[in-house]
C-alpha positions as CSV (number, residue, x, y, z in Angstrom):
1,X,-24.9,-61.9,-102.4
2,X,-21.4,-62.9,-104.0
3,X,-20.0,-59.8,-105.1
4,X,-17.5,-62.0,-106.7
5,X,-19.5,-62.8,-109.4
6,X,-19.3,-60.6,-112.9
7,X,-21.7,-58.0,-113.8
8,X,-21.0,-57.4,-117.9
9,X,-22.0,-54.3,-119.4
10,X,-22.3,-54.1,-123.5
11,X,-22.4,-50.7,-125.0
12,X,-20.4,-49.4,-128.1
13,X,-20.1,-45.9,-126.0
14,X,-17.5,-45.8,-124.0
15,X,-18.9,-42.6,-121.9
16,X,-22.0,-45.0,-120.9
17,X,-19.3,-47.0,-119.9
18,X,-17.8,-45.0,-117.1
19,X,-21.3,-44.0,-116.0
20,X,-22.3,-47.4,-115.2
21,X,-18.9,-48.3,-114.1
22,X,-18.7,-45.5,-111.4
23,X,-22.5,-46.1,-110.5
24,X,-22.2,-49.8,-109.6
25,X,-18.8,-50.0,-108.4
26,X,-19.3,-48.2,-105.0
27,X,-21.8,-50.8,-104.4
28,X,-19.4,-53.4,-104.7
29,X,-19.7,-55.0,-107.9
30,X,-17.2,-56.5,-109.7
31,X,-17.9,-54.4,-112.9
32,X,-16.2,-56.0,-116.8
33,X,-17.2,-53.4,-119.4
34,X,-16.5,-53.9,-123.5
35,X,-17.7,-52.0,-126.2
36,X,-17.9,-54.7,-129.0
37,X,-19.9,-57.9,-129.2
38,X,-17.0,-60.0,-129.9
39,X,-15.5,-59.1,-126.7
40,X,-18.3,-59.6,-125.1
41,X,-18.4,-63.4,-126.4
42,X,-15.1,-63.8,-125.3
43,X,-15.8,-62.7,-122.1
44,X,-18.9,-64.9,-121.7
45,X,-17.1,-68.2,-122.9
46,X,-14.3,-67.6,-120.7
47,X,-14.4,-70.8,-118.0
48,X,-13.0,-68.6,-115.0
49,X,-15.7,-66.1,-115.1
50,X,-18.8,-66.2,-113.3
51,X,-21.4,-63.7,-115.2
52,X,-24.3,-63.1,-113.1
53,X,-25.8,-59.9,-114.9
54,X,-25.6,-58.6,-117.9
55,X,-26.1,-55.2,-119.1
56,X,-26.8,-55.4,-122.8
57,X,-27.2,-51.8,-125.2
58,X,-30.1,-52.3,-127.5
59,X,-28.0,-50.4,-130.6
60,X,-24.3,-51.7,-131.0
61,X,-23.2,-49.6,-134.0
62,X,-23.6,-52.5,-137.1
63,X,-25.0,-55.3,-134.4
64,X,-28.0,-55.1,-132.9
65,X,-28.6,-56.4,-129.4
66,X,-31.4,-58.4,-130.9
67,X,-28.9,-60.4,-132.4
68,X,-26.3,-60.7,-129.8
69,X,-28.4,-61.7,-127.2
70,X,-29.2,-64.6,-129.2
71,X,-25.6,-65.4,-129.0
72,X,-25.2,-64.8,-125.9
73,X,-27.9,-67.3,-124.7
74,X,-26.1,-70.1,-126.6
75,X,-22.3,-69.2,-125.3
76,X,-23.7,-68.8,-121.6
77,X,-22.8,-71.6,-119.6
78,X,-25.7,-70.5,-116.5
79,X,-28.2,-70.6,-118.9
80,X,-30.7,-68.5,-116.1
81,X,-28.3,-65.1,-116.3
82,X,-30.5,-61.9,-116.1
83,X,-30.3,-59.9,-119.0
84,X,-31.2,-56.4,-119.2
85,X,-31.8,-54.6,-122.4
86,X,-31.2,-51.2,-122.8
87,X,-31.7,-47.9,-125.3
88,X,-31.4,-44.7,-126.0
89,X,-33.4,-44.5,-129.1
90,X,-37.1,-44.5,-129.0
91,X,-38.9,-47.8,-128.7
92,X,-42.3,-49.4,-128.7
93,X,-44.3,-51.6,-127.1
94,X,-43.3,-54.2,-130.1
95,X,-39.5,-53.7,-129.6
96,X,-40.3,-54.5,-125.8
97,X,-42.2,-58.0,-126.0
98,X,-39.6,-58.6,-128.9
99,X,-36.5,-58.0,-126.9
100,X,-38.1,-60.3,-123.6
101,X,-39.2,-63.0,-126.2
102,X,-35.5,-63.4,-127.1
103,X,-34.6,-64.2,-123.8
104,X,-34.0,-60.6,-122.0
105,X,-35.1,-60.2,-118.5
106,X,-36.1,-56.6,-118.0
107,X,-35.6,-53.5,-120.3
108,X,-34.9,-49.9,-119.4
109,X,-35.0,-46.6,-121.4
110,X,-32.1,-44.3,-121.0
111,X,-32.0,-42.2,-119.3
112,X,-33.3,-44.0,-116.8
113,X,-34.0,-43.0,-112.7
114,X,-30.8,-44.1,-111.3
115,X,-32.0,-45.2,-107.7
116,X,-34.5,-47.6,-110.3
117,X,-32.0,-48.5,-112.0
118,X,-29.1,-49.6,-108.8
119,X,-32.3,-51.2,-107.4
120,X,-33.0,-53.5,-110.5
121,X,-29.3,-54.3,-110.7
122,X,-29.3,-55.4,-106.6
123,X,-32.5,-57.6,-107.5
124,X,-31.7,-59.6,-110.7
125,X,-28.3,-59.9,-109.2
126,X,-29.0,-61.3,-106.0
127,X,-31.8,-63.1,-107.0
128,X,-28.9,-65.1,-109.5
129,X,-26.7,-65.1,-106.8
130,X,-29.3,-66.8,-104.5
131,X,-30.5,-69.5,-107.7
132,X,-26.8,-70.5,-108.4
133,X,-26.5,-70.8,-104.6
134,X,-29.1,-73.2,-105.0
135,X,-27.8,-74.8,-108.4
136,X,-24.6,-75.7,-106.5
137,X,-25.9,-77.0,-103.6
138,X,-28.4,-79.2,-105.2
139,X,-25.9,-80.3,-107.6
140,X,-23.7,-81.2,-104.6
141,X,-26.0,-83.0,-102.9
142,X,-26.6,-85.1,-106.3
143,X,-23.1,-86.2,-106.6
144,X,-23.1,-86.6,-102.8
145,X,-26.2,-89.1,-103.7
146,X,-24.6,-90.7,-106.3
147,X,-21.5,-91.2,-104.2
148,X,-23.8,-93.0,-102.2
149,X,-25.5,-95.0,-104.3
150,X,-22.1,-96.1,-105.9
151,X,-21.3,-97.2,-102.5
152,X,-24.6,-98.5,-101.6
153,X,-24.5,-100.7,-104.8
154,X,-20.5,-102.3,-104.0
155,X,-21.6,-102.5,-100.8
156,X,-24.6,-104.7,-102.1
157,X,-22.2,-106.9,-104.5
158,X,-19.8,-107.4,-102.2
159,X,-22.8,-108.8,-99.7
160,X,-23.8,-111.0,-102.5
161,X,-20.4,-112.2,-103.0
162,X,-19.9,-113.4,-99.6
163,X,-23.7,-114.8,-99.1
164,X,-22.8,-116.6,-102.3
165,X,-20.0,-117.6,-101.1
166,X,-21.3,-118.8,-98.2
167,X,-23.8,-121.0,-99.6
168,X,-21.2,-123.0,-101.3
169,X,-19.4,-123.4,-98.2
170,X,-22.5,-124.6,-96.7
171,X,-23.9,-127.1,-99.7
172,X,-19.9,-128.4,-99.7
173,X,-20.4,-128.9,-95.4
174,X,-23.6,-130.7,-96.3
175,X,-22.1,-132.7,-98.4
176,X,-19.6,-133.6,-96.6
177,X,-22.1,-134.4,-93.8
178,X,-24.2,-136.3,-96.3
179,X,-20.7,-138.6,-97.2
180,X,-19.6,-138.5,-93.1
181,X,-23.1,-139.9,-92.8
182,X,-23.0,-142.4,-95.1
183,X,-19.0,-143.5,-94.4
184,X,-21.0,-143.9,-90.3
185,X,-24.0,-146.2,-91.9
186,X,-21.4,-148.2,-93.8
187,X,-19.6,-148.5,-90.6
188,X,-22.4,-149.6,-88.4
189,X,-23.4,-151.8,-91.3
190,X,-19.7,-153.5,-91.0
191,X,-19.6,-153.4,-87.5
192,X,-23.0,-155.4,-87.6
193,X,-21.8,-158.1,-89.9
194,X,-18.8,-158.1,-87.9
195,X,-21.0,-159.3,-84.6
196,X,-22.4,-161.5,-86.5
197,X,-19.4,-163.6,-87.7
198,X,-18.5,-163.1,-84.3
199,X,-21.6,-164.8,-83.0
200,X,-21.6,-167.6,-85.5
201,X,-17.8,-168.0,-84.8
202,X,-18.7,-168.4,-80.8
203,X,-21.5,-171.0,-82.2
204,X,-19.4,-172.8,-84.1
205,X,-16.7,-173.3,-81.3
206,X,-19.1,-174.1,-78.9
207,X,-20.6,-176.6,-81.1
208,X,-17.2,-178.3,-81.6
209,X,-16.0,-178.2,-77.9
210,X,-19.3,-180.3,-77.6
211,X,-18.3,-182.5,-79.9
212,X,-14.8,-183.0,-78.7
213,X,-16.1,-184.0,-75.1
214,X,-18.5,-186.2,-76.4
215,X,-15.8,-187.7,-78.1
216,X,-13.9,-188.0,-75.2
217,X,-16.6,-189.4,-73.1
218,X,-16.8,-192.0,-75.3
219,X,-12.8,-192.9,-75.2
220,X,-13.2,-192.9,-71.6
221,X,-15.6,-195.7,-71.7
């Protein structure tokens, strides 16, 4: 349990005040007490304050806590925040369902068994500790994941880049072969006609030595 988050008590008495005050204190609870509802909205909106209970008085001298719960629920940034209703005055089953339907967790009469009451206050309290425990951690993982993901996806790009990359290095190499290939057949091809001329050169000498010593055979005679 993080006793460093808020518990908020709402009551326009400040005697009920001190009661609960002294009562949950000793436990260890970091106790913020106002009497009006404005205060208690300013309280709620606050971004440095962690709320995780609320003690809310049914009957709030010209508010009712009908009304400013419904406020409440739309200035609460934890939108899962136990809310427990409270009052002095006599209520009915109606007032009850009414006050739950609106968003309340639990409701207690005054006065109310105190033991019952300390034990309510340890359960909602730890059981929001435990969910924004939960909330966090889950929400840390996500951006964790998304870090990731992010990471996964340049990681991804920057593997396309370079396969890209390398397969117009390659298709330039194999062109290059293609034209290194091409410049060799044009060479053979040259070469060739080369041994050719050269043959018919050889013939053509050959055939005129031949005709120079039958020349010569014939000065002779």
């Amino acid at each position: 349990m993080n006793k460093e988050n808020h518990i908020l008590i709402i009551d326009d008495e400040r005697t009920y005040l001190r009661v609960l005050e002294t009562l949950l204190e000793p436990e260890g609870y970091s106790i913020l007490c106002v009497q009006t509802p404005d205060d208690a909205l300013e309280i709620i909106r606050k971004n440095d304050l962690l709320i995780g209970l609320i003690i809310l008085d049914v009957q709030l001298g010209d508010e009712s806590g009908f009304d400013l719960i419904l406020k409440i629920k739309e200035a609460l940034k934890i939108k899962y925040v136990p809310i427990l209703f409270v009052s002095g005055y006599f209520v009915n089953k109606e007032d009850i369902l009414y006050g739950i339907s609106l968003g309340a967790t639990d409701y207690l009469l005054k006065p109310f068994d105190l033991d019952l009451f300390r034990l309510k206050v340890k359960i909602y309290f730890e059981i929001f500790c435990d969910t924004y425990q939960k909330e966090t951690l889950i929400s840390d993982m996500q951006l964790k994941l998304q870090d990731i993901q992010k990471n996964f996806k340049k990681k991804v790009s920057e593997f396309d880049e370079k396969r890209q990359s390398l397969v117009i290095k390659l298709a330039e190499t194999t062109l290059k072969q293609a034209d290194l290939a091409q410049t060799n057949a044009n060479l053979i091809r040259n070469y060739s006609h080369l041994e050719h001329e050269k043959r018919m050169l050889h013939l053509q000498l050959s055939q005129y030595i031949d005709e120079i010593n039958s020349y010569r055979k014939k000065l002779e005679l």
